[in-house]
C-alpha positions in Angstrom: -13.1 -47.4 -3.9 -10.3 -44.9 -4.2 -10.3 -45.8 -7.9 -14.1 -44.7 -7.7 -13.1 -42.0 -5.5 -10.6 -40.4 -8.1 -12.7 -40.7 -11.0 -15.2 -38.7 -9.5 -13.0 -35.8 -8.7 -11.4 -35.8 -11.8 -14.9 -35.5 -13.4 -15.9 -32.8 -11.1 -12.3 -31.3 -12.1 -13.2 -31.7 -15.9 -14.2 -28.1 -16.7 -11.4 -26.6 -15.1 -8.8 -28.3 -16.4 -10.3 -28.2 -19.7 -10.2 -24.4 -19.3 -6.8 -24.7 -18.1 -5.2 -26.7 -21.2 -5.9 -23.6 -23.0 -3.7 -21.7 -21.6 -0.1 -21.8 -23.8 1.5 -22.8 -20.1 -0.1 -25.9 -19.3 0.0 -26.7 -23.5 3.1 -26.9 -23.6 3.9 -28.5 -20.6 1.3 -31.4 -21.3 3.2 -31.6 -24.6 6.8 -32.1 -23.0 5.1 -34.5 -20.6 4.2 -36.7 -23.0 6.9 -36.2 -25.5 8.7 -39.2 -25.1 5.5 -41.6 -25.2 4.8 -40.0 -28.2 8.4 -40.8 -29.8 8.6 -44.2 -28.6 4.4 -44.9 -29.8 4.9 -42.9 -33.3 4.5 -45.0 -36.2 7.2 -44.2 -38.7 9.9 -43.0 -35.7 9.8 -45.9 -33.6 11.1 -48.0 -36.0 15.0 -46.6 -36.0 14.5 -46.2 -32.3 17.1 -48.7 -29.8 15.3 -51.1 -27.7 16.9 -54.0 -25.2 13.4 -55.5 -25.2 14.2 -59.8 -26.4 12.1 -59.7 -28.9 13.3 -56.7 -30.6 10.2 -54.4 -30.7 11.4 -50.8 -30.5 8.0 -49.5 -30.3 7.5 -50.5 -27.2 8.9 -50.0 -23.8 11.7 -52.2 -22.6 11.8 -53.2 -18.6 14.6 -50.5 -17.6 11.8 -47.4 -19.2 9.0 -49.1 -17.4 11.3 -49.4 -14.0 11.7 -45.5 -14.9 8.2 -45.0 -15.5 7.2 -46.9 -11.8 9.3 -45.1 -10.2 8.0 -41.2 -11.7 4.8 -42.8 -10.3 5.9 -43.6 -6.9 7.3 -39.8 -6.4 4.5 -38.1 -7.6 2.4 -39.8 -5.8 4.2 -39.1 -2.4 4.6 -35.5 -3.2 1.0 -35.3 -4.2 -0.2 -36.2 -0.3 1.1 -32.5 0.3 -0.4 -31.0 -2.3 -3.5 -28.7 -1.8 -4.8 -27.5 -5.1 -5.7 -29.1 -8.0 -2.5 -26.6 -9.7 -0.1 -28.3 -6.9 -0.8 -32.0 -8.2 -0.6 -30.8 -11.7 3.0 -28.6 -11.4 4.2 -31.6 -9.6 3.3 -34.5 -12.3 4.6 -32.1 -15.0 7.7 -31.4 -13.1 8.7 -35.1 -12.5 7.6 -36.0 -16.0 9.8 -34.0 -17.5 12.6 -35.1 -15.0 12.1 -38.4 -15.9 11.6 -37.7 -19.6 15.8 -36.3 -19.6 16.4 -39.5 -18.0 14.8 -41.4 -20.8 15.7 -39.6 -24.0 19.7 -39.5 -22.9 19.4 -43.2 -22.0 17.7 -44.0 -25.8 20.1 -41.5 -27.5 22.4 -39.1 -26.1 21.2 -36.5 -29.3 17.4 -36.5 -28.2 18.6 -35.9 -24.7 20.6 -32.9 -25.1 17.8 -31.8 -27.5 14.7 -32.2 -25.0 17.0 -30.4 -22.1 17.8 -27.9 -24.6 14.3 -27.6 -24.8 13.2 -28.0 -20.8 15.5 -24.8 -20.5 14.2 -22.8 -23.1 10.7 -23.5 -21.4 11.5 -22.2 -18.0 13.3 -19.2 -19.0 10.1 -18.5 -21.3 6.8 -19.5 -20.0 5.6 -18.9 -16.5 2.9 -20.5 -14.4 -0.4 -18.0 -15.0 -0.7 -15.8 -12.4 -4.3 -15.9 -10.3 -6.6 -13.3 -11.6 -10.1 -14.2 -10.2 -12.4 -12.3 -7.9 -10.7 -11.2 -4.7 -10.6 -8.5 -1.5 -7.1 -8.1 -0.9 -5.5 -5.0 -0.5 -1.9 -5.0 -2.5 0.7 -3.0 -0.1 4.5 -1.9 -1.2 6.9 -0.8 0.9 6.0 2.8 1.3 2.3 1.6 2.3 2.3 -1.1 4.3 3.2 0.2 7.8 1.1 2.9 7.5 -1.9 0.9 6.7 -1.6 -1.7 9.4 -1.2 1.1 12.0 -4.0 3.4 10.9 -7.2 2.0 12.9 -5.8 -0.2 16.1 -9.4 -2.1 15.8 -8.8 -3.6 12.0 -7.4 -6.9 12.4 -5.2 -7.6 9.1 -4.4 -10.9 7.9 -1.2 -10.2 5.3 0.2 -12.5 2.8 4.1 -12.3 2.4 5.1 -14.1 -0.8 7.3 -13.5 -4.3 5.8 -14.5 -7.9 8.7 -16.6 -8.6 7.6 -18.6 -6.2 5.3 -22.0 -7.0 3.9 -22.2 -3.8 2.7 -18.7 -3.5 1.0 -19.2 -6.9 -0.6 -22.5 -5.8 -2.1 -21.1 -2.8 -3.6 -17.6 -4.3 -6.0 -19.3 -5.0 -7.0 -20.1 -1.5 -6.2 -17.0 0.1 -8.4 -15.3 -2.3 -11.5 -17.5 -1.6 -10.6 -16.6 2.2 -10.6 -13.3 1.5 -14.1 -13.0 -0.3 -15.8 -15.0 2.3 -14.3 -13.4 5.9 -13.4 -9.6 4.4 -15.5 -7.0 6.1 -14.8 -3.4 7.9 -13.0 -4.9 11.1 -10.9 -8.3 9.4 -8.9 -6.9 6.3 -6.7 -8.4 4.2 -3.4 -7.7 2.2 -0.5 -8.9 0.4 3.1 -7.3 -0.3 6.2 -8.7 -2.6 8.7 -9.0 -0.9 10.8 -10.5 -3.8 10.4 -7.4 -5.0 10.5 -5.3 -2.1 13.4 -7.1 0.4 13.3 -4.0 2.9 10.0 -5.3 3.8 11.3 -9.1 4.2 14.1 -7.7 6.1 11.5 -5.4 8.3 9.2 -8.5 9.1 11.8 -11.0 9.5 10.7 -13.2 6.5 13.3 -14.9 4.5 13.0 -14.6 0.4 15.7 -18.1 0.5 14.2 -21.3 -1.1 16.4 -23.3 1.8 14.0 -21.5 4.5 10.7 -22.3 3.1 9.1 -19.5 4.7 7.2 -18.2 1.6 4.3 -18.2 1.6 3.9 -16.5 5.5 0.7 -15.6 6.8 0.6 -13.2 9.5 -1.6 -11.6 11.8 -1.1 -8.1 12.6 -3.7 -6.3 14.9 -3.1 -2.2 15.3 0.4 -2.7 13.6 1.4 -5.5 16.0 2.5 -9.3 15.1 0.4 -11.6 16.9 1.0 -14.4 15.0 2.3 -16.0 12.2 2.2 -19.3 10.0 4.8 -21.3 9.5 6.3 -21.0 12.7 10.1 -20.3 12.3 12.9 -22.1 14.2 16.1 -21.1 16.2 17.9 -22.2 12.8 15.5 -19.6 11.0 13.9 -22.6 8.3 10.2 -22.8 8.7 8.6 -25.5 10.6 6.3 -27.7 8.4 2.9 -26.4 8.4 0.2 -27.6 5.4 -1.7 -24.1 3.5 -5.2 -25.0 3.1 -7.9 -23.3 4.2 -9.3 -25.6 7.4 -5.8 -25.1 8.5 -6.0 -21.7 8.1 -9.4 -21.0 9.4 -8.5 -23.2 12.8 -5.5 -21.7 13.9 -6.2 -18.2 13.0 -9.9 -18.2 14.2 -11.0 -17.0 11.4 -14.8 -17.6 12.3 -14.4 -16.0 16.2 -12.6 -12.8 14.4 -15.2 -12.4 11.6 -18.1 -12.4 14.6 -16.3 -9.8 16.4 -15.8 -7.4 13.3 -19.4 -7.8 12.6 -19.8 -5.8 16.3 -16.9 -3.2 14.7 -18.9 -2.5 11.0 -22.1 -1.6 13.0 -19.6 1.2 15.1 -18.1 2.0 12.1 -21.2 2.5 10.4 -23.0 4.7 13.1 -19.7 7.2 12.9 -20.1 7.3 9.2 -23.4 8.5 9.5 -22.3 10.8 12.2 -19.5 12.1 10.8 -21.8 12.7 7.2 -24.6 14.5 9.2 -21.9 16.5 10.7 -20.6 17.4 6.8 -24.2 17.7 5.6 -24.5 20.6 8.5 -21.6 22.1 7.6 -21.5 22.2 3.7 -18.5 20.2 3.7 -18.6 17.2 0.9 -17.7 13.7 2.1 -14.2 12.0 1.9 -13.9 8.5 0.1 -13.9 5.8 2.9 -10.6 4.0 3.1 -12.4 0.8 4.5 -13.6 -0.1 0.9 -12.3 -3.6 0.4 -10.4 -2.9 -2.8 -9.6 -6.2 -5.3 -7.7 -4.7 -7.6 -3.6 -4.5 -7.5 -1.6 -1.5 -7.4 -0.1 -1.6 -10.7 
């Protein structure tokens, strides 16, 4: 049944990862992932290859690379229960693949294996994960604008995104924060993101560590007329975040999502009867109309 189970959402998956291996990223890491199959499988290469298999077959796996090969399995497979997107289970497999891959070209000849870690650097230091660029409502703050948008209407409830693009949890979970933000963004439930790897007087401001020991990025937190209310993960007297899963039912529950997205429905109908006050008022008195400032906007500041 799970067999079943995982068939069908890899099918349902199909088009997206199809769309996904054509991006130079996820190319090249498919093609270190598999780079030592392909060594050991190639016809012509295989042959000169050193195997401690009995029968002497060198294109094949011997016991100690299958033990290797389990093993990659088993963690995977354990990191992959905490995974959340379909981009989490992917970083991790190609992650752990090319862990194990170091491990198996140094243990078939010390020359491949500084040659595929030579190559494993020159990767990270090169290509980067692709940054989310679908459809969104998420206002993009620096450090000069965020304080003075969360305090300019008391009643907009903000929901803002701390995170750094270095970071492969922020990128995984873009994703999902932008589908939150398309279905729960009106005039009274806003939301926002700032860099703080790139702006640390922020992190420093709202108390959110930039340290991969802390685990604190990505934070969510809920501000409501400049004021914390809360904020997810939870931090601890030892300042390392307290365990908490980013998906969006998790999100949704705790941060009553659906009970705040009723009440701003109550705030867009005030909002809308001062607009039309406020433009009779300028229609009186010749004066032309300002830009409202509780557009959503999707677009970052570049």
């Amino acid at each position: 049944m799970g067999l079943i189970t995982g068939l069908f959402t890899f099918l349902y998956h199909l088009p997206q990862i199809y769309k996904w291996l054509l991006k130079p990223y996820y190319i090249m890491s498919f093609l270190m992932t598999v780079a030592f199959l392909v060594v050991r499988k190639a016809p012509g290469l295989c042959e000169h290859l050193a195997s401690q298999r009995e029968d002497g077959n060198s294109c094949d796996f011997d016991w100690r690379e299958l033990e290797i090969l389990m093993f990659l399995s088993a963690i995977v497979m354990m990191k992959n229960r905490r995974a959340i997107t379909l981009e989490q289970h992917m970083g991790n497999l190609f992650l752990f693949s090319k862990v194990a891959n170091v491990i198996l070209f140094f243990r078939l000849d010390i020359r491949l294996g500084i040659l595929y870690l030579t190559l494993c650097v020159a990767f990270v230091m090169t290509c980067k994960p692709p940054l989310y660029m679908g459809p969104e409502y998420i206002k993009y703050f620096s450090d000069k604008t965020i304080d003075e948008e969360l305090q300019r209407d008391s009643r907009i409830t903000w929901i803002v995104e701390f995170y750094a693009n270095w970071s492969s949890d922020c990128q995984s979970f873009a994703p999902v924060f932008a589908n939150l933000s398309i279905k729960y963004n009106c005039a009274g439930l806003r939301f926002g993101k700032v860099d703080i790897g790139r702006y640390g007087e922020v992190s420093e401001r709202y108390k959110v560590s930039t340290s991969p020991l802390a685990k604190q990025l990505p934070s969510l937190v809920l501000f409501q007329g400049g004021r914390e209310l809360m904020r997810r993960p939870m931090v601890d007297s030892k300042g390392r975040a307290v365990s908490w899963t980013f998906n969006e039912e998790n999100i949704i529950r705790e941060f009553n999502l659906n009970e705040l997205f009723q009440k701003s429905k109550k705030l867009k109908k005030s909002l809308k009867g001062e607009e039309e006050f406020e433009s009779q008022q300028q229609e009186e008195g010749g004066i032309e109309p300002q830009p409202d400032s509780l557009t959503p906007e999707s677009k970052k500041d570049q």
